[in-house]
N, C-alpha and C positions, 0 to 999 in steps of 0.2 A: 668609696670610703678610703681612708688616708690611710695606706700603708702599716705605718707604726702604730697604727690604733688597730689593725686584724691583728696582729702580730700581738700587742698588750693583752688583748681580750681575748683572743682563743687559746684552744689548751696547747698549743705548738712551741711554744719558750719550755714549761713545766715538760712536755712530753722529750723535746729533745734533749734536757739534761739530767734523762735518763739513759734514752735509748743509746745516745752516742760512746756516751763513757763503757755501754753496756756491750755495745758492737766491738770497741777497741778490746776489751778484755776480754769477750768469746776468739776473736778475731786470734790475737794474742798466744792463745791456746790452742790452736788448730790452724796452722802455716805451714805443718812437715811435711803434708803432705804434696804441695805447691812444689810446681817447677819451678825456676828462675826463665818464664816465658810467659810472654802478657797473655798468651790465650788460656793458659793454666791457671796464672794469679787473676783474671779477671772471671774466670768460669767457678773457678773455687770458692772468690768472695760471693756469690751468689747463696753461699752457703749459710747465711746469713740473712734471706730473703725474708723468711717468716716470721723473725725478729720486726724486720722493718714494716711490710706489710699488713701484719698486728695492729702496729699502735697506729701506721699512719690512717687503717679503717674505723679506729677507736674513736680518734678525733675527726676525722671526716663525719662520722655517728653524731658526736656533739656537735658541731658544729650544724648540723642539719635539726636535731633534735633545739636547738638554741634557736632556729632563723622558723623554727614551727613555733616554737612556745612563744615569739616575739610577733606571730602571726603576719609574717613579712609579705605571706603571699596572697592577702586582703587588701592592704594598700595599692595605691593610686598606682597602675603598671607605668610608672617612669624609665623602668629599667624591665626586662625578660627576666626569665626565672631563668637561664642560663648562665647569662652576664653578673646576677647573683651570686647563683653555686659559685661559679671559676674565681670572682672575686673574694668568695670565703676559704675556698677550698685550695689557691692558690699555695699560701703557708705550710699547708699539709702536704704540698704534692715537692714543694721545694724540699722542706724534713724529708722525703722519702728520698727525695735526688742525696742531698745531706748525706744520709746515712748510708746508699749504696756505694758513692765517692768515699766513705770514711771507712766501710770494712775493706775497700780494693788497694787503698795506702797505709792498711795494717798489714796486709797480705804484701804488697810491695817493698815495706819497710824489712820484713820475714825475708824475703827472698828477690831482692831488685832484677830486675830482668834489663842486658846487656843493650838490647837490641828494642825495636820494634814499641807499639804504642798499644793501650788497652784494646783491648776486640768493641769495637763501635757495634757489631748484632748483639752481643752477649747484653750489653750495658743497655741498649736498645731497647731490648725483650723485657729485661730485668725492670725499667721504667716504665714500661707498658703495665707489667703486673701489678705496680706500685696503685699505679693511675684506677687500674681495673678494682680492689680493693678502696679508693678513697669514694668512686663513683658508685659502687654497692653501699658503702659505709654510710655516705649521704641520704641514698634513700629510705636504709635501715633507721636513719638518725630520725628520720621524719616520718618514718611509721611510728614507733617504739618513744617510748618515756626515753628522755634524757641518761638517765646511769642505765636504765637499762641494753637501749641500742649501741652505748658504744662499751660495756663490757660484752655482749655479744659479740660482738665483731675483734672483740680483744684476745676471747676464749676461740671462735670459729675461725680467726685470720690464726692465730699460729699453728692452732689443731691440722687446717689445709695446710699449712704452709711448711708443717714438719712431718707428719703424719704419713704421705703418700708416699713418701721414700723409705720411711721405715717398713713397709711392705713387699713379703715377698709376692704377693700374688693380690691384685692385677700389677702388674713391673711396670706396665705404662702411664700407669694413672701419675709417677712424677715428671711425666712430660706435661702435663696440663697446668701443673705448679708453678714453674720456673726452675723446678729441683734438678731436670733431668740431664743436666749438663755438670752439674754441681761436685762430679769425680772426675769432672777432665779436666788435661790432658795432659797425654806425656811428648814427647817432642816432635815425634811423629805425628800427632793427631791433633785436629780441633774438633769447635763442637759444632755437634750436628746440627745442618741447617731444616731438617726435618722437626729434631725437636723444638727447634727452635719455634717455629713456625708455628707450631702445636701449643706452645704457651700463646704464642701471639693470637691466636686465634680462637683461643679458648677467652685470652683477656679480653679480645674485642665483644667477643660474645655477652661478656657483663657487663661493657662501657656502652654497650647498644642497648642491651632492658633498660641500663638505670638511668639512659637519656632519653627513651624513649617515657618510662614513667614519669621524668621529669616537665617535658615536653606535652608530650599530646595531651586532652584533654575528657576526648572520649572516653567514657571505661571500657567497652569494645573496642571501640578501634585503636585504643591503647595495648589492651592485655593481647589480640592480635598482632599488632607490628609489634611489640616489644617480645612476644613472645618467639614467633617466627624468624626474625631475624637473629634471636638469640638461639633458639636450637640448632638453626641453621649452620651458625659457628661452631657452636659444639660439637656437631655431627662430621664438622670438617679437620675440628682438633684431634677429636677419637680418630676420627678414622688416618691421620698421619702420626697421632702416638704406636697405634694399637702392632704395628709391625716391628720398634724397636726395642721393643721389652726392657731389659734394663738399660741399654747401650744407648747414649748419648751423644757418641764419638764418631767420627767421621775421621777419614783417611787424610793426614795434610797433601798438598800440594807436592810434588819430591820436584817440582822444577826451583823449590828453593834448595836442595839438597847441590853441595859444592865437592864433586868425588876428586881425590887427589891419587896417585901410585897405583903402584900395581902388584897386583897379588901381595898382601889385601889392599884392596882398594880402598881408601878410608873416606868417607860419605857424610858430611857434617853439617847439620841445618846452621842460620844465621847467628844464631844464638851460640853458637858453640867456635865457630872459626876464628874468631880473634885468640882462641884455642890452638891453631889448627895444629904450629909446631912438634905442641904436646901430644900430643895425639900421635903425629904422624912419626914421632922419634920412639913412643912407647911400642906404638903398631912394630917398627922395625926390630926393638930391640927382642920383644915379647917373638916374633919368628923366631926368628936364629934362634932362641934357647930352644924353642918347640922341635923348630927343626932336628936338632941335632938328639931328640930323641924318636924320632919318624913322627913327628905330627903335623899337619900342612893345616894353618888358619884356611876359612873359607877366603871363595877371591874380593868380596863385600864386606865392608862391617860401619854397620851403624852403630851411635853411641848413644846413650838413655841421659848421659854427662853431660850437664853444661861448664860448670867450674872442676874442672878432673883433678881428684886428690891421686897423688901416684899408685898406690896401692889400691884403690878402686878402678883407675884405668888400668894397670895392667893383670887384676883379675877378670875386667870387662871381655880384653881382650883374647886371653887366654882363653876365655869358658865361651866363646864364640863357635868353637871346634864344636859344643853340644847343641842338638838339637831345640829351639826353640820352644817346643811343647810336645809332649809324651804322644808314642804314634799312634793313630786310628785303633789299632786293635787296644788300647788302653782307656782310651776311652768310649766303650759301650761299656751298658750294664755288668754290675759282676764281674769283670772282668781280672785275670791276673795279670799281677807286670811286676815282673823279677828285677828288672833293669831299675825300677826304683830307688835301690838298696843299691845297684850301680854308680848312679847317677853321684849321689850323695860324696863319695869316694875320688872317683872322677872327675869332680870337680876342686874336689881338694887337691887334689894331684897337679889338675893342669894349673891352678891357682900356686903352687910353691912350685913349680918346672920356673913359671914365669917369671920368678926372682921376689916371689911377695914373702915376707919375714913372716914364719910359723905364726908369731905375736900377733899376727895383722888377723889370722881366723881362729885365736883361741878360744877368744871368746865370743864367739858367734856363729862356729859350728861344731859340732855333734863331737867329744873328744876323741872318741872312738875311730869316729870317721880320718879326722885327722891325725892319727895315731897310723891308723892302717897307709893313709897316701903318704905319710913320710917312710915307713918302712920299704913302700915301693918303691919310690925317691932311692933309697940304698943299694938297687936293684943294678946290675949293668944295664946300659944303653938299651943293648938289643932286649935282657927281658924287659926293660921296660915297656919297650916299645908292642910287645909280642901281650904285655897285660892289657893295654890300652886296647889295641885293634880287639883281643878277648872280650872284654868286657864294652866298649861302645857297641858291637853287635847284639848285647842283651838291654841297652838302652834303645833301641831303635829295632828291637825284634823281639813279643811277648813269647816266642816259643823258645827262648833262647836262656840259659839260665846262668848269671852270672859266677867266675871263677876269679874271686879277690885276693887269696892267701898268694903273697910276694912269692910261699913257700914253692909254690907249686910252676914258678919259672925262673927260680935257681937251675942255671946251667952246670950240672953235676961234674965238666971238667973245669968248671972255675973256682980257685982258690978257696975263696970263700966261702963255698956251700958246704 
């Protein structure tokens, strides 16, 4: 059949000037969260799966439910019922490519990434799902009345396609989606080839019933190999979802990581060193000031920044001195942690030592908090230094109970007090 006449007659013109304008403007709305790094803008647009995989089921549905009501597969076999399908079902699978390229150049446009090209697995998987959906859709279309099989698939593709991720429990079941990548990543990480895998294999599992339905002709020896070789996948997707629960993420690569200086050592993915300058002049300046109230950066520091505003990099660097997550005894059950209430303070402090203008955290942390880290701030050198070593001890130890009042390391032979 001649090209321009699938394209005229199926529902795939009408469906895509929808879906698209529709992609762009979800798309549009939900970028913040995006790094400026293709494995982020490309795992994120995924986010948008179930939108696509919907409609492109909907219309695979008609188009099936259309090639039954025209009883195409009573005539004279010139053509396989494969060679069919793919030439009807073509239109629908290119829409679904369409639309996954159209949310990853909203997501790009949001946030251009410096370096490097879309993640080829992510985009990969993401078209497998597509394909998995038009190949159920098809055969839904040719069981079921015409409006009925492809509103079915309209209702059941976004319900799977949004549904599993909104769930806290089973956490894995959005690795069977395409969902389970769909919060990553931050610069350190990509996504998991686990889950990845776990969609791919759960997709193959439906592109194998709905060709095997298509295909064979026995009703046993049909519902057998289509059934078999579809369990079989499923059994293979569960069982590499079922260990990652909500985690998606895998550890990047650090032989891209490019470390410069010494103490701190500043460690910058490829995405970031056309940066490196920046970084490595905030890094020095952000010392000296710590130093000279006794605080030593660690000898590493990794940046979360790809484009570093000054006042976000030298609070990066700064609050590098704290612990990166609350210690083991804070996290069991029930648990107290005094250092909490520390932390908060603490942070405010090392944040205005390192030369960041009061302005820069008034409105965006606690006033209180920063009311108290500037009166420390007024402290001599040595209490300063004498409140920090106090109080990081109750960040980093539950039995230890923080001592904040400036008052109480006023040095009583100093002027001041």
């Amino acid at each position: 059949m001649n090209w321009r006449t699938l394209f005229a007659s199926g529902p795939t013109a009408w469906a895509a000037g929808l879906l698209i304008p529709g992609l762009v403007l979800f798309g549009g709305r939900n970028t913040d969260s995006a790094v400026p790094y293709w494995e982020s803008l490309t795992a994120q647009s995924t986010v948008s799966l179930g939108f696509v995989t919907a409609v492109c089921g909907a219309c695979a549905a008609w188009e099936g439910a259309r090639l039954e009501s025209a009883r195409i597969w009573d005539w004279a076999p010139a053509r396989n019922p494969l060679r069919i399908a793919v030439e009807h079902l073509t239109p629908v699978a290119l829409l679904g490519l369409t639309g996954l390229l159209t949310a990853l150049v909203t997501y790009y446009i949001s946030n251009p990434a410096p370096t490097g090209r879309p993640s080829a697995p992510i985009l990969g998987t993401a078209c497998l799902v597509v394909l998995s959906h038009v190949a159920v859709g098809f055969v839904v279309g040719r069981t079921l009345h015409r409006l009925l099989g492809a509103a079915l698939m309209l209702v059941v593709g976004y319900l799977w396609g949004f549904w599993p991720a909104a769930l806290s429990s089973p956490a894995w079941l959005r690795h069977l989606n395409g969902q389970g990548v769909g919060e990553c990543c931050t610069l350190a990480q990509e996504a998991s080839a686990r889950s990845l895998a776990a969609t791919a294999f759960f997709s193959t599992a439906l592109i194998a019933g709905a060709l095997a339905a298509l295909l064979l002709r026995s009703g046993t020896f049909r519902i057998s190999v289509a059934g078999g070789a579809t369990l079989a996948c499923i059994a293979a997707s569960v069982a590499l979802a079922v260990p990652l629960g909500f985690d998606g993420t895998q550890q990047r690569d650090p032989a891209a990581l490019k470390c410069t200086g010494d103490r701190p050592r500043i460690c910058l993915w490829p995405e970031q060193q056309p940066h490196e300058d920046e970084f490595t002049r905030t890094a020095e300046s952000v010392r000296e000031r710590l130093e000279a109230v006794g605080v030593e950066l660690p000898e590493r520091i990794e940046y979360s920044l790809v484009k570093p505003r000054e006042a976000d990099l030298l609070r990066a660097t700064a609050t590098s001195v704290l612990p990166g997550e609350p210690p083991a005894c804070a996290r069991v059950p029930n648990a107290r942690y005094p250092g909490y209430e520390a932390a908060g303070v603490i942070y405010a402090w090392l944040t205005l030592t390192a030369g960041t203008p009061p302005h820069e955290l008034s409105g965006q942390w606690p006033p209180e908090e920063l009311q108290l880290a500037q009166q420390v701030r007024e402290l001599p050198v040595a209490a300063q230094k004498a409140w920090f070593e106090r109080n990081i001890r109750s960040v980093e130890d539950c039995a230890v109970t923080p001592e904040l009042s400036p008052a109480s390391f006023h040095d009583p032979t100093d002027g001041r007090s």
